[in-house]
C-alpha positions, 0 to 999 in steps of 0.5 A: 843542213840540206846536203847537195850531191853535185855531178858535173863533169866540167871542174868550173861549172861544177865548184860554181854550182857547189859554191852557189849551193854553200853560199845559201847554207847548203852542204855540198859534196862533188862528183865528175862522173855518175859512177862516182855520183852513183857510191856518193848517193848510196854512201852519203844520202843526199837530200837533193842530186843536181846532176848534168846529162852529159858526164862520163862514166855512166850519163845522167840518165843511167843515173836517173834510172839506178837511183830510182831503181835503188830503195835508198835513192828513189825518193831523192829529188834530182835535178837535171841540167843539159846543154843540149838544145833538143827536147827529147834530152828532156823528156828522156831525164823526165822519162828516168826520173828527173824531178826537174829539168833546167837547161844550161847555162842556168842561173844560180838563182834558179838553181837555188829556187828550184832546189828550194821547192822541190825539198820543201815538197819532199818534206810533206 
């Protein structure tokens, strides 16, 4: 069964996200800051991160960038997630490592889709 770290700040969006992932067999783990986010993906090795960009502690970015940094997580898929309305928020993700990037509000579906997609590509 996948593992799913998910990292998000907010308590609601993160169990509504941690709940969609269970809903559909996956096994999930929470964080509320990235440095948390940080000793779980070293300690746990998740088989996908979906992370938002703005959290506490150190932001997604950061995250993105010590993960890819870090031969036990580089070749974790992550997913991030923002709520911010400007593409350099993007690009910036993209630019640390971020496999893929959604805007918030996002659809567990799509959630659940791109997750799908990107650990069937890790598998080959």
């Amino acid at each position: 069964m996948p593992l799913v770290l998910v990292v998000e700040d907010d308590p609601e969006t993160r169990r509504y996200y941690a709940d969609a992932f269970s809903r559909v067999g996956f096994e999930t783990h929470q964080a509320h800051n990235g440095l948390q986010a940080l000793q779980k993906a070293f300690e746990l090795r998740p088989s996908l991160i979906l992370t938002d960009i703005a959290v506490p502690g150190i932001d997604g970015i950061e995250l993105l960038r010590r993960l890819r940094a870090d031969e036990r997580t580089a070749s974790i898929p992550v997913i991030a997630i923002t709520g911010y309305d400007d593409r350099q928020y993007v690009d910036r993700a993209r630019g640390a490592g971020a496999s893929h990037v959604l805007a918030k509000p996002c659809d567990s579906e799509s959630l659940i889709n791109e997750a799908r997609q990107l650990l069937a590509a890790s598998l080959r």
